[in-house]
C-alpha positions in Angstrom: 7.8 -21.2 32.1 6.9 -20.2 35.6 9.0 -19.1 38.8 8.2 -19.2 42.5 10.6 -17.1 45.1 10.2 -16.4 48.8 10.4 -12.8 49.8 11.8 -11.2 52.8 8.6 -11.9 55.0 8.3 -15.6 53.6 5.5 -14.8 50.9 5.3 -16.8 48.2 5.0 -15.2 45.1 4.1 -16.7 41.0 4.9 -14.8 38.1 4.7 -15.8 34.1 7.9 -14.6 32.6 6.5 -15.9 28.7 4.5 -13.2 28.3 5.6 -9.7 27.0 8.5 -11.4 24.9 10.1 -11.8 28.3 11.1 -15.7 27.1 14.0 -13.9 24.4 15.9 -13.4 28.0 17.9 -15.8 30.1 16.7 -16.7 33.2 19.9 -15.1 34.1 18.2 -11.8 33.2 15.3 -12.4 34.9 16.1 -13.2 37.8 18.7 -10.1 38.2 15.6 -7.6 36.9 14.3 -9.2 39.7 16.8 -8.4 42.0 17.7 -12.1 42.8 21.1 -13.8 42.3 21.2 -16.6 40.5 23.7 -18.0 43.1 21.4 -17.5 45.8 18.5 -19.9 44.0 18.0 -22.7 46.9 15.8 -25.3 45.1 15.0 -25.5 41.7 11.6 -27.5 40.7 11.2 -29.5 37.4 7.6 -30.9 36.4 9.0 -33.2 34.3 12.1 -34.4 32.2 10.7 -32.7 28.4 12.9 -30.3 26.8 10.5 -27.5 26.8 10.4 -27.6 30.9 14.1 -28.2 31.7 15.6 -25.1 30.2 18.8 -23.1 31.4 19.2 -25.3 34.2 23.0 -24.7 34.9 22.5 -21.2 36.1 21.2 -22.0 39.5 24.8 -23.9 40.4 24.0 -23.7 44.1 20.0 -24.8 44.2 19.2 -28.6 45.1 17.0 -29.9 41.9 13.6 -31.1 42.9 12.4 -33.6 40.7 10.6 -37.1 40.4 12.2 -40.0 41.3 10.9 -42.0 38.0 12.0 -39.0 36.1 15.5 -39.0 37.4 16.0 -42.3 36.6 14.8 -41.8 33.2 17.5 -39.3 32.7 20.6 -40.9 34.5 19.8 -44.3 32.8 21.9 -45.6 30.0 20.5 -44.7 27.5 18.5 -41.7 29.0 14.4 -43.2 28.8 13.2 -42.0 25.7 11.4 -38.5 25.6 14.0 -37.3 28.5 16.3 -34.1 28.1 19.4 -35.7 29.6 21.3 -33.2 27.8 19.2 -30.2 30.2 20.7 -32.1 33.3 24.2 -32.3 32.5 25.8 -30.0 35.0 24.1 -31.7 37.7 25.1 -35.1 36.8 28.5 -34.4 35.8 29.2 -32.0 38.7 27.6 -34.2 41.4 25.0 -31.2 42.5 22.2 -32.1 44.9 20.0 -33.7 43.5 16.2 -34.8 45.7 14.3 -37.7 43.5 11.1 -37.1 45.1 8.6 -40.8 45.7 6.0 -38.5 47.1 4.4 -35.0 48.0 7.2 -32.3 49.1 6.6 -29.7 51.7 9.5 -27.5 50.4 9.7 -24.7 53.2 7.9 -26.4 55.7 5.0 -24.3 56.4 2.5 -25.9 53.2 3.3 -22.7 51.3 5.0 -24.5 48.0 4.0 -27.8 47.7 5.9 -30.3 45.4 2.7 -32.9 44.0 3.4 -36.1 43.0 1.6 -36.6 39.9 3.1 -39.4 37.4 0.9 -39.9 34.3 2.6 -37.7 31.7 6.2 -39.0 32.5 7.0 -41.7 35.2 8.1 -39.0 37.7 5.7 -35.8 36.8 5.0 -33.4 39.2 2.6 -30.5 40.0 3.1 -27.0 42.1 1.0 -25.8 44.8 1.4 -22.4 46.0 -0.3 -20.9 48.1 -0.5 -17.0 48.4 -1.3 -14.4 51.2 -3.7 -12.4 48.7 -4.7 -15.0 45.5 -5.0 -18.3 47.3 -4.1 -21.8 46.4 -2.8 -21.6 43.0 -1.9 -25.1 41.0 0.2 -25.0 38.6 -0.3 -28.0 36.5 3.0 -28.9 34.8 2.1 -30.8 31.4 -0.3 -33.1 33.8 -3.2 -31.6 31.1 -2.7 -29.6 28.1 -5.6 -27.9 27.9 -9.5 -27.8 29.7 -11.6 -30.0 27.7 -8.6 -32.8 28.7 -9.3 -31.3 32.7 -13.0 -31.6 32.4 -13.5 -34.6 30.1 -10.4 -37.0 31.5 -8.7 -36.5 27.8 -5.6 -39.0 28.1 -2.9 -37.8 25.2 -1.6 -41.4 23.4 1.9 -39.8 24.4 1.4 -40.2 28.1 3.7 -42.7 29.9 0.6 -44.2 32.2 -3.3 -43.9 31.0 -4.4 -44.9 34.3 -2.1 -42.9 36.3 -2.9 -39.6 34.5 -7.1 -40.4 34.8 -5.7 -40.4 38.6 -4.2 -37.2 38.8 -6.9 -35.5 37.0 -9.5 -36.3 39.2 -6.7 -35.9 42.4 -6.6 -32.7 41.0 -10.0 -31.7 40.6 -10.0 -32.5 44.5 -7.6 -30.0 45.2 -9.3 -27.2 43.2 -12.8 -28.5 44.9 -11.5 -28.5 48.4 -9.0 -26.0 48.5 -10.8 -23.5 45.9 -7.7 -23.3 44.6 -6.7 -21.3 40.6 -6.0 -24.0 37.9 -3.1 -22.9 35.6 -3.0 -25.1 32.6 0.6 -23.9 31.6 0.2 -25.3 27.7 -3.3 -23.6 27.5 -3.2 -20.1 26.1 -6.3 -19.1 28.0 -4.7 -19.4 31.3 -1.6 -17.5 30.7 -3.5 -14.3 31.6 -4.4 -15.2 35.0 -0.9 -14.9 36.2 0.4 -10.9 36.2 3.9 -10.8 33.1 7.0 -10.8 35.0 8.3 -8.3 36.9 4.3 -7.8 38.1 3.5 -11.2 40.9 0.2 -12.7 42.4 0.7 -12.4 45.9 
């Protein structure tokens, strides 16, 4: 899990709140320890529709959900696509909350500091987070668009994947952004990144 918040002088900041045995707490907890209110959450981001990246959603009952269009439609079809975690979206299809099925890139604030990538390959609607920090600098965060390295490095397609081509697209997309920007990879299935991001309550700034 990852979480992005804007500060009081509009700095982005990236945290990994999995390590420390900080994932046995709600997001509820975390986000108090953190002195943020739940209710106060603006936009919540999902990389994709799979149960293990769409957890303790209906928390943030005031955020618009940022998601991929492909995605969404995967989880409000009847039935739900297969794979999806319609069940993790139920508050905000039964309660009508804002929802934003994203076709392309998302400038969330504005100002090119959290950027919403469009990235399908993994699911029809995938999507990958650029931040970029006053101190660290770019920083992607990859979503399940790779698992690990060797699949970065060597174009390593999982059979699961919704589109072959598409994800062979992203990669190398992706390896664009890193190149240009000089930006930090985080591969956020790959046990050897989790240590370049600081345990929560500690951020990269």
């Amino acid at each position: 899990m990852r979480c992005t918040r804007r500060t009081g002088n509009l700095q982005a900041r990236l945290c990994h709140p999995c390590r420390k045995h900080h994932e046995r707490r709600t997001l509820a907890d975390l986000l108090k320890h953190a002195n943020v209110n739940p209710d106060d959450v603006k936009h919540v981001g999902i990389s994709h529709f799979h149960a293990d990246h769409t957890g303790q959603l209906a928390v943030l009952k005031n955020a618009t959900l940022l998601i991929g269009k492909g995605d969404w439609n995967g989880i409000t079809a009847n039935p739900p696509m297969a794979g999806a975690n319609a069940r993790g979206f139920a508050e905000w299809i039964a309660e009508k909350r804002p929802v934003e099925a994203l076709t392309g890139d998302k400038d969330v604030y504005g100002d090119g500091s959290v950027m919403v990538l469009r990235a399908p390959g993994h699911t029809p609607g995938h999507s990958v987070l650029l931040v970029r920090l006053k101190e660290v600098g770019p920083v992607l965060l990859s979503g399940d668009a790779v698992h690990f390295i060797e699949n970065y490095t060597g174009f390593g397609v999982p059979g699961f994947n919704f589109d072959r081509a598409q994800t062979v697209a992203l990669i190398q997309r992706l390896q664009e952004i890193q190149k240009n920007l000089k930006a930090t990879l985080i591969i956020q299935h790959d046990p050897r990144d989790i240590g370049k991001l600081p345990a929560f309550p500690a951020a990269a700034r």
